[in-house]
C-alpha positions as CSV (number, residue, x, y, z in Angstrom):
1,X,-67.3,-35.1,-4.4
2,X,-65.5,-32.5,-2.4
3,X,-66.4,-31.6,1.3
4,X,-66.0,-28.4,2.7
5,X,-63.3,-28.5,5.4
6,X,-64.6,-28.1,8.9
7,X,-63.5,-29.2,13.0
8,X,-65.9,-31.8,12.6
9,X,-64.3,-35.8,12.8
10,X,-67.0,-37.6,10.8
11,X,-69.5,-36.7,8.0
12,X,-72.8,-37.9,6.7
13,X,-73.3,-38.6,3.2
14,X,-76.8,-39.1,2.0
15,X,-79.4,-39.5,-1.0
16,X,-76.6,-42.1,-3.2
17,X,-78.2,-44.8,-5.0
18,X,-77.4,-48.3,-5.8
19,X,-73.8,-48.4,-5.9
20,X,-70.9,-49.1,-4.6
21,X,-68.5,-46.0,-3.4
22,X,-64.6,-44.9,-2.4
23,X,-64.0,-42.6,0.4
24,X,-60.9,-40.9,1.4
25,X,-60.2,-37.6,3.6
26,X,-57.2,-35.6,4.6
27,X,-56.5,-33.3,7.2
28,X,-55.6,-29.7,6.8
29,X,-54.6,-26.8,8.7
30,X,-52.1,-24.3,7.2
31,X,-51.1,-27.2,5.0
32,X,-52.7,-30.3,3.6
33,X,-51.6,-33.8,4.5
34,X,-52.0,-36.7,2.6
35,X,-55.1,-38.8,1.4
36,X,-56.1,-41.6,3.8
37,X,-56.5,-45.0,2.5
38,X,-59.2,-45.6,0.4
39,X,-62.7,-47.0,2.5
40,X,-65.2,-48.6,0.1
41,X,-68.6,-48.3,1.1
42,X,-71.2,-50.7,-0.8
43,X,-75.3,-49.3,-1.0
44,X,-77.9,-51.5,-1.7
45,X,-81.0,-49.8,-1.6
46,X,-84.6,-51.5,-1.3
47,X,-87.1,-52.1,-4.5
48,X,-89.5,-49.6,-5.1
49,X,-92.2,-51.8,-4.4
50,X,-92.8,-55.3,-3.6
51,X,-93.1,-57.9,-6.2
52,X,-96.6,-59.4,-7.0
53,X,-97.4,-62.7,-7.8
54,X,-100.5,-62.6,-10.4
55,X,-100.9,-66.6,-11.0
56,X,-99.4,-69.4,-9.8
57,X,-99.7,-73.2,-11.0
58,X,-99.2,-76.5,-8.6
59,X,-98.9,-80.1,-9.7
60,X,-98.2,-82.7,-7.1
61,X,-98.8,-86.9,-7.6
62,X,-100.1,-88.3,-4.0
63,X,-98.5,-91.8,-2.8
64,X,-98.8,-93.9,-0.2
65,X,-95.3,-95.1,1.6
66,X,-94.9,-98.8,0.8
67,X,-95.8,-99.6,4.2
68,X,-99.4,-98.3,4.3
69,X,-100.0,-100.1,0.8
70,X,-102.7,-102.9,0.9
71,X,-101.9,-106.3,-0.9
72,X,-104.4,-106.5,-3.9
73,X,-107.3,-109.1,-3.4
């Protein structure tokens, strides 16, 4: 993506998806200087919506700690 040149020292770059991105600028005047380093940017944008649960199963087995047991008669 190119960017028009303007005075300004920082830019806003919105409406990217998921993704991960490389960013570089140069200056120019009269002349161009060279590209800056490169300046990953990672986006992680939100789900949609929120995942439902529809059903959900338990199993569980109860004991008493050997402690609380009572001696059989």
């Amino acid at each position: 993506m190119h960017l028009d040149c303007s005075a300004a020292t920082s830019k806003a770059v919105s409406g990217k998806i998921t993704g991960i991105y490389d960013y570089r600028v140069r200056a120019c005047n009269a002349e161009c200087g060279g590209w800056s380093a490169i300046a990953t940017v990672a986006v992680e944008l939100p789900p949609d919506a929120v995942p439902t649960i529809s059903n959900i199963e338990v199993g569980f087995t109860s004991r008493q700690p050997a402690a609380a047991r009572r001696p059989d008669p």
